[in-house]
C-alpha positions, -999 to 999 in steps of 0.1 A, spaced: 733 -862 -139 756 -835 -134 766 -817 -166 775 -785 -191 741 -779 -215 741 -752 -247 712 -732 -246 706 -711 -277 690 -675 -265 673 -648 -289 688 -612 -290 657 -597 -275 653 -570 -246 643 -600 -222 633 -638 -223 627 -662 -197 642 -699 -200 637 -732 -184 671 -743 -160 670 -771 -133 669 -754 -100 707 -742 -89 717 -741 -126 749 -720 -127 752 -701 -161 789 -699 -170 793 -683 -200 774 -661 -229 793 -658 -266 780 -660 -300 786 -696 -317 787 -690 -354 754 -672 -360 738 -685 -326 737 -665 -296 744 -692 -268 747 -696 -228 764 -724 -216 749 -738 -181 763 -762 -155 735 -777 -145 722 -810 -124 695 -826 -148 681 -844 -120 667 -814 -101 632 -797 -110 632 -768 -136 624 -733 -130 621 -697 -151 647 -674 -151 647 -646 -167 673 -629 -190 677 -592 -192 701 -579 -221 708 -542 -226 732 -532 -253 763 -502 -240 746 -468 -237 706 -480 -239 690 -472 -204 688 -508 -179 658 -512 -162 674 -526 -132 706 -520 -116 702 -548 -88 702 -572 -119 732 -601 -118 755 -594 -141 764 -627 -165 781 -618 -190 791 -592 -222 794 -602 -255 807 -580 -286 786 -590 -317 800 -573 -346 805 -538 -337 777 -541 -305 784 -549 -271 757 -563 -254 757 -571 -213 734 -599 -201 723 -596 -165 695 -621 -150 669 -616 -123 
């Protein structure tokens, strides 16, 4: 079934998460005090890892071939989320 899931994510350096194959993540913000991606994903196909990378504005990024996903201001940080 094709759908839009919510998946909360932890404000760490990186984390790795479960998505069906071809998941397409559209969007990063903070939900009241939840950090969360929103993912368009086909729940029929086979999961896989994928791997989160976030680096706040100014802190050295281990990667700069890294896809960009999204930025999201939390108070007064901006964090950038890139996945590899």
């Amino acid at each position: 079934m094709k759908t839009i899931y919510k998946y909360e994510l932890a404000l760490t350096d990186e984390q790795t998460i479960s998505l069906p194959a071809d998941a397409e993540i559209l969007d990063i913000q903070q939900q009241g005090q939840d950090l969360c991606a929103w993912v368009k994903l086909d729940t029929d196909m086979p999961e896989r890892d994928r791997k989160i990378t976030i680096c706040g504005t100014g802190n050295p990024i281990s990667d700069l071939t890294l896809a960009h996903i999204a930025t999201v201001q939390i108070g007064a940080m901006v964090w950038h989320f890139f996945e590899s």
